[in-house]
N, C-alpha and C positions, 0 to 999 in steps of 0.2 A: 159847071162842067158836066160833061153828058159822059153817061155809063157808060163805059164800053164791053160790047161784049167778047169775049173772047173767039179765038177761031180754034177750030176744029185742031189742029196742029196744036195749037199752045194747049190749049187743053191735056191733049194727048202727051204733050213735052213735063208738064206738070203732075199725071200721073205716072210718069214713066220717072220722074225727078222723086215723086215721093218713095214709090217700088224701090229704087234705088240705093236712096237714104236710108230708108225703113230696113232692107235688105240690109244696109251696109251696118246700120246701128245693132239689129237682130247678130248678124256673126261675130264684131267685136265686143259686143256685152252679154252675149247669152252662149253663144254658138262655141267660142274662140276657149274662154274659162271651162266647158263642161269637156272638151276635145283636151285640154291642157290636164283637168282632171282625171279624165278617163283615161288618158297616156300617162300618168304618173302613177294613178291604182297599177292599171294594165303591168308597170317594170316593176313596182313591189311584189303585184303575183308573180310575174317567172322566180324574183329572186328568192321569195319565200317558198315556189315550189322547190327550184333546186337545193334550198339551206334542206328543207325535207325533206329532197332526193337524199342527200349528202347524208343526214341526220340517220337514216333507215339504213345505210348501207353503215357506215360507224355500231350502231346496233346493232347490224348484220355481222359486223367485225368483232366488236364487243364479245357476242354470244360465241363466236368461233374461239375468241380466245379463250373464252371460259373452256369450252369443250375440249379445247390443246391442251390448257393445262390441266384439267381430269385427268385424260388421258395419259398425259406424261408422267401424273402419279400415279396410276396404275400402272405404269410400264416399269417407273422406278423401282413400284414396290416388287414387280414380277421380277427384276432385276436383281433385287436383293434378297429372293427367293433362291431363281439361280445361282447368284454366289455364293448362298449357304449350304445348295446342295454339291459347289464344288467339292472337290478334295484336296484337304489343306497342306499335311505330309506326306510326305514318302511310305511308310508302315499304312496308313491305310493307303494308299493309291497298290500297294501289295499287294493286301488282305485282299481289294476289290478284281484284282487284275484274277486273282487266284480263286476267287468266284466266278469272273465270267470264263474262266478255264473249266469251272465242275459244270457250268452252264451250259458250257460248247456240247460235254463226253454226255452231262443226262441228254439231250438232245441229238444222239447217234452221232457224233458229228467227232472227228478225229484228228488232235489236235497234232500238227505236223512238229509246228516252232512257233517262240513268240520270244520277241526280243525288246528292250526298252530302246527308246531311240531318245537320242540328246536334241537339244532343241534345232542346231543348225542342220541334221537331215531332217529334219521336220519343214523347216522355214524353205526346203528347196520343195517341199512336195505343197505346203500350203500357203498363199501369198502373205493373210494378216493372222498374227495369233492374238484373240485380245485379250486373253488372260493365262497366266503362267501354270500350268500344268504339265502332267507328266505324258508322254507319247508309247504308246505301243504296234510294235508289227506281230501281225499272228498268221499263223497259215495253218488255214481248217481244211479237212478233204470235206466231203461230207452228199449225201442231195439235197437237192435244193427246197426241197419240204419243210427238211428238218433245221436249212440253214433260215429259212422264215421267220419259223416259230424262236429260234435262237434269240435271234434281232429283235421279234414282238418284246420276248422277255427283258430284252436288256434294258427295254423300255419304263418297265417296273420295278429297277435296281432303286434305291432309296441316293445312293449318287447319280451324278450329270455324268451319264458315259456318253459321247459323242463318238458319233462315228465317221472320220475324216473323210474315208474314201475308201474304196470295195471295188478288188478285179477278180474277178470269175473267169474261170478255165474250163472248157471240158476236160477232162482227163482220157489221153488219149489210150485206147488199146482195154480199157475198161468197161466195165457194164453200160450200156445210156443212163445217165442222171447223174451220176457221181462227178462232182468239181471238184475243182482245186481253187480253194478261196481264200484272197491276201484279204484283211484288214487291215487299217489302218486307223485304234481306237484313241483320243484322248481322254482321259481319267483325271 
C-alpha cells in the first residue's frame, strides 16, 4: 500500500479537529471547575460581607444601647433628685410659700394676693400634672427689674418651686415700668 498524502483541506480539518477538542477538553476540565469555583468564593464574599455589614451595625446598636441606658440612669438618678427636692406636706409647702412672700417684698415687689388653688382649677390652666403638689396664685405689682431678680432667686430655694405660668400687665394710669403680675407657682 502506498502512503498517501494528505490534502491541504484535511490537513487544515485535522488541525481545526484538534483546536477544537483541545478547546473543548481545556473548558470542561480546567476552565468550567476554576468559573464554578471562582462563583462560589465570589457568593461567600457578598454573604460574609453583608453578615459584617449586619455585625457592625448590631455593634453600632449594641453601643447605642449601652449609652441609652447610662443615660436613663442618670436621668433616674436626676429624677430622684427632683422628687426629693419636692415638697412632701402641707406645713412646709406654707413655711416655703411664706418665703417666697418675704422674697417678693426684699425685692421691691408688692405683694397684692395670693391664694392656694385646689387641683381641679389647676388641671383647667395646666393640661398634665405629673406629680401631686400644692398650687398657688399670687399677684405681685412691682418693675420688672426687680420682678427678674425675684424669679433668679427662686431658683436657689432648697425646694422645686416651679413656675406654671406668668401674665404681666402694664398698669395703666401709672409711672412706665410698674406691672401687675399673676403667677402661677407650684410648690
Amino acid at each position: 500500500m502506498a502512503k498517501r498524502k494528505l490534502t491541504k483541506l484535511e490537513q487544515i480539518g485535522i488541525v481545526v479537529m484538534v483546536g477544537v477538542v483541545g478547546m473543548f477538553c481545556y473548558l470542561k476540565l480546567v476552565y468550567d471547575p476554576a468559573i464554578k469555583k471562582y462563583s462560589t468564593v465570589q457568593k461567600k464574599w457578598v454573604k460574609l460581607t453583608k453578615d459584617v455589614t449586619k455585625l457592625k451595625g448590631e455593634e453600632v446598636a449594641v453601643r447605642g444601647v449601652k449609652n441609652l441606658k447610662k443615660r436613663l440612669k442618670e436621668m433616674e438618678s436626676g429624677l430622684r433628685k427632683a422628687e426629693s427636692c419636692l415638697v412632701k406636706d402641707a406645713s412646709t409647702a406654707a413655711d416655703l410659700m411664706i418665703r417666697l412672700l418675704g422674697l417678693a417684698e426684699e425685692n421691691n415687689l408688692e405683694v397684692k394676693s395670693y391664694k392656694s388653688l385646689d387641683l381641679t382649677m389647676v388641671k383647667e390652666m395646666i393640661k398634665t400634672l405629673l406629680y401631686k403638689r400644692k398650687y398657688y396664685d399670687i399677684m405681685i405689682d412691682g418693675r420688672y427689674e426687680n420682678f427678674v431678680v425675684f424669679l433668679h432667686k427662686i431658683g436657689f430655694l432648697q425646694q422645686l418651686v416651679t413656675v406654671e405660668k406668668i401674665d404681666i400687665k402694664n398698669k395703666a394710669n401709672v409711672e412706665w415700668g410698674n406691672l401687675e403680675i399673676s403667677l402661677l407657682l407650684s410648690i
